[in-house]
N, C-alpha and C positions, 0 to 999 in steps of 0.2 A: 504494500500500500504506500502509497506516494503524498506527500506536502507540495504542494509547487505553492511559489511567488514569484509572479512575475513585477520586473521595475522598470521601467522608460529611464534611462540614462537623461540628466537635464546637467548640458553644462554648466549652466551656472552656478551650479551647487559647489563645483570648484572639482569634484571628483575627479573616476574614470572608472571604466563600463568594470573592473575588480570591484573598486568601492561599491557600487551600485549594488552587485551580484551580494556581497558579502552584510549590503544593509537588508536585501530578501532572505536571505540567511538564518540574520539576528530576529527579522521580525518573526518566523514561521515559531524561532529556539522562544520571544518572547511571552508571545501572544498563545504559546503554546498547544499550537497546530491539531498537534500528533495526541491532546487528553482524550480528545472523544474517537480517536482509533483504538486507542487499547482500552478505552470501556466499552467499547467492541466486542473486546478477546483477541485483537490481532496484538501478537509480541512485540515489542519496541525496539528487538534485533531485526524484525521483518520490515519495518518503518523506513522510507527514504524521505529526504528533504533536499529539492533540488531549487537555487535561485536563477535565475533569467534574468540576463538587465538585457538590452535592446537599445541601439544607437542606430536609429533609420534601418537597413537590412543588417546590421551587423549585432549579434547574439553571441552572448556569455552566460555558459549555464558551467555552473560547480554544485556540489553537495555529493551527497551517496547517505550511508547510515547516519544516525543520529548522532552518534558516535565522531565520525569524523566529521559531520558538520561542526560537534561544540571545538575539537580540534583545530577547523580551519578559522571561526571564530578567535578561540585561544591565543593563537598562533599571530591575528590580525589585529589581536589589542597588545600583545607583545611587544610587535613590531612598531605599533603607533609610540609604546611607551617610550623604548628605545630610541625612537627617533626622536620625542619630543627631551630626554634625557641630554643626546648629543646637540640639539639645539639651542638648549642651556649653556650649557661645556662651552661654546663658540660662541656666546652673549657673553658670556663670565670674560672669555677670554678676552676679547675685545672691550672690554673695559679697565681691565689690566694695563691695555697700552697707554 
């Protein structure tokens, strides 16, 4: 059994069609898609969550299990941390001079 969200890619938000995919992602994980499948009875190993962002014909679909959705989620606030960490670093620094 499947979760889709699909997203329209809008430049202006500053993104890209990754961002996009990974905010259908977070909403399917938030708004928690997948409760009324397993009050079903379907397992939450058999559960997929796949996002779609869309820029005119050009399509970006990621997910798979629940599992590696919270994973590429994980993975995608990591990376933001990280970045905004080294962003710091290079403000600090240049105030030094």
């Amino acid at each position: 059994m499947e979760n889709l969200e699909f997203k329209v890619y809008d430049w202006t938000d500053g993104g890209n069609l990754s961002a996009t995919v990974l905010t259908a992602l977070k909403q399917i994980v938030e708004k928690n898609y997948s409760t009324s499948l397993i009050d079903e009875g379907f397992l939450k190993e058999n559960i997929r969550a796949y996002g779609f962002a869309f820029e005119g014909k050009t399509v970006l679909i990621d997910g798979g299990d629940l599992q590696k959705v919270n994973l590429i989620i994980k993975t995608a606030e990591e990376k933001k941390a990280a970045r905004k960490v080294l962003a710091k670093k290079k403000t600090a620094k240049r105030k030094c001079r």
